[in-house]
N, C-alpha and C positions, 0 to 999 in steps of 0.2 A: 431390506435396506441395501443401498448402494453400495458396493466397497470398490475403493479405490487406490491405489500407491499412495504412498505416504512418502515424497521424496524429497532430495535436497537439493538445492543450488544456492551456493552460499561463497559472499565475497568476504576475504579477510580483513579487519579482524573479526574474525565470529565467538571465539570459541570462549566460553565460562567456566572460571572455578566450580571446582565441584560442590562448597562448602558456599557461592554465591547465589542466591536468588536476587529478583525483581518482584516481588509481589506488586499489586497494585490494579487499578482500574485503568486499564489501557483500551480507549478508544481508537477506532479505525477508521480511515475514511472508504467507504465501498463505494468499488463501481463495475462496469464490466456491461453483459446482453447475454443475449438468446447460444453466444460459445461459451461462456462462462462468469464467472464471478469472484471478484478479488477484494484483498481487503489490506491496505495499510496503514503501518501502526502509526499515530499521531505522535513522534519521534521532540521529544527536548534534549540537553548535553547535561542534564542531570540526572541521576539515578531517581525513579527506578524508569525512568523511561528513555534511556540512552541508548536505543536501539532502534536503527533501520529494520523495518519487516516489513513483508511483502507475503500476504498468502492467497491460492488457489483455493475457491471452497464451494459448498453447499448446502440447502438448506435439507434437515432432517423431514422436513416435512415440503412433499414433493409440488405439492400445490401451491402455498406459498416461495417453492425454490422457482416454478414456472411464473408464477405472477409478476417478481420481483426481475427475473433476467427478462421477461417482457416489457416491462417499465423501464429499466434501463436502456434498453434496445431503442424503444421510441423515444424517449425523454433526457437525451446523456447529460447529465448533472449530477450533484455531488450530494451523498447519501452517508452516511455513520450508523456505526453501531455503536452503542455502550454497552461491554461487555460485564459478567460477573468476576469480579478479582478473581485472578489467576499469576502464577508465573511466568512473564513472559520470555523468561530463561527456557523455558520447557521445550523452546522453538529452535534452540541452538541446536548445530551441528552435535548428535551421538550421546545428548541427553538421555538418561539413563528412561528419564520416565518422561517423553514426547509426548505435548499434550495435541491429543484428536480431536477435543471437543468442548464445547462449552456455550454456554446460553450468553442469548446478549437481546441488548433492546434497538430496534431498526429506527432511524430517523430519515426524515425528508429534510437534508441539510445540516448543521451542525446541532450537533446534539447538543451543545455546551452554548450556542451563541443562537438560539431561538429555533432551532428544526421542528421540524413538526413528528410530531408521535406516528409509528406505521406500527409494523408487524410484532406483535409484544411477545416476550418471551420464546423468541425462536432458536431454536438449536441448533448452532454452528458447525459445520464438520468438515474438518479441514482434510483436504484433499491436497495439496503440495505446497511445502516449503520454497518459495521463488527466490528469496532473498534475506538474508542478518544479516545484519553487517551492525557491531560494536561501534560507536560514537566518539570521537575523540573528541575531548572537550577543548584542546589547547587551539587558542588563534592560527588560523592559516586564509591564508590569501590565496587567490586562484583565478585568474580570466579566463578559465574554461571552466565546461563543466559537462559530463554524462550522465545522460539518459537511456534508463534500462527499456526496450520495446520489448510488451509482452502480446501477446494474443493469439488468435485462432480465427481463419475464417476471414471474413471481410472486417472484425471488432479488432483493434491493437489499439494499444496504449503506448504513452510514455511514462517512466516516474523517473526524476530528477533521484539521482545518489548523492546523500549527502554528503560532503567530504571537506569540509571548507568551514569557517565561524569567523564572524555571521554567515547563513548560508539559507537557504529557502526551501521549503517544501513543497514540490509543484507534481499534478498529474493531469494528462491532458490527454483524451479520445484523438486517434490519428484515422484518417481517411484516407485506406491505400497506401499507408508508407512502402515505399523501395526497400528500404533499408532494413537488416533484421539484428539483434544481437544488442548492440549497444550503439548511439550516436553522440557526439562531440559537439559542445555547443559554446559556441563564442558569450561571454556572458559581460554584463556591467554593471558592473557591483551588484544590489539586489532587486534591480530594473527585471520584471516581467519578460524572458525572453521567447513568448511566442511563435514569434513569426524564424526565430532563429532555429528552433525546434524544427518547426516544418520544413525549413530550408536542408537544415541536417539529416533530418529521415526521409528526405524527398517524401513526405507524403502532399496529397494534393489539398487537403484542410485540415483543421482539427476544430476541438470544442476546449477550452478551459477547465479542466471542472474542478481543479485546488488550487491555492496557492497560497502557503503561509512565511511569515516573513519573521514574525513577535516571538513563536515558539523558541526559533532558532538564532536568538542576539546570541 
């Protein structure tokens, strides 16, 4: 079997009572290629899914881990898994018991709004913590907005932080971005900002492949 760091990079607020869980079925949205494969959490401002997450991962089973970063590579569109309940408290920063693994169901598209059935029962193995970040539920307003660029290789991404109510949940395939770290994005209200992304990460295209708006009134 593979072994890999199990590491952190976490924006505040992260951190949980020790006496607090999330149980629940917290689906993801995946995507990623042939560098890697990532997965986050389908994020709402109510318990138990009040949390920003962002993970680095793998499939237990290698043949299925190459099929799926191959499909991705060619095909970049939006993928889900539906996980087995778990805590998704486990993923904070210095939890005692960090969860590395866990079965989940693969989908071609939203698992919850007509995706199509893939890989059943594959076993998820998380290879890095990218991002928590705790949810604030209370109103705030904002005409900007950051986006975390992640990748390796010629594959990066964007994913919109959420920080803002109403606020939107976007992740988008970049082509060549310049830009590494985090980029700044002029936003209006909860208008689709695209072409703004690109312009911020100097990259030379991108692909859409989320954007939800309902989760996050």
């Amino acid at each position: 079997m593979r072994r890999r760091a199990f590491a952190l990079a976490a924006l505040l607020p992260a951190f949980a009572r020790a006496d607090e869980t999330a149980m629940g079925g917290h689906g993801m949205a995946v995507f990623g290629g042939r560098e890697g494969l990532y997965a986050s959490h389908l994020p709402m401002f109510h318990a138990p899914h009040d949390t920003q997450l962002l993970l680095r991962f793998h499939l237990a089973d290698a043949a299925a881990d190459r099929a799926l970063r191959e499909r991705l590579a060619r095909e970049p569109k939006l993928w889900t898994f539906d996980p087995e309940p778990f805590d998704l408290l486990r993923f904070a920063p210095g939890h005692a018991r960090p969860l590395r693994e866990f079965q989940a169901r693969f989908f071609e598209g939203h698992f919850e709004r007509g995706g199509r059935p893939q890989q059943a029962g594959q076993r998820v193995v998380v290879d890095e913590v990218l991002l928590f970040r705790r949810l604030d539920p209370a109103p705030r307003e904002s005409a900007t907005g950051r986006y975390r660029l992640i990748g390796r290789g010629s594959e990066w991404f964007a994913i919109k932080l959420i920080d803002r109510r109403p606020d939107f949940d976007h992740i988008l395939r970049l082509d060549a971005p310049r830009v590494r770290g985090e980029a700044t994005v002029a936003l209006q209200g909860l208008a689709r900002p695209g072409e703004a992304v690109q312009q911020a990460s100097k990259a030379r295209g991108l692909v859409d492949l989320y954007f939800e708006t309902d989760d996050l009134r």
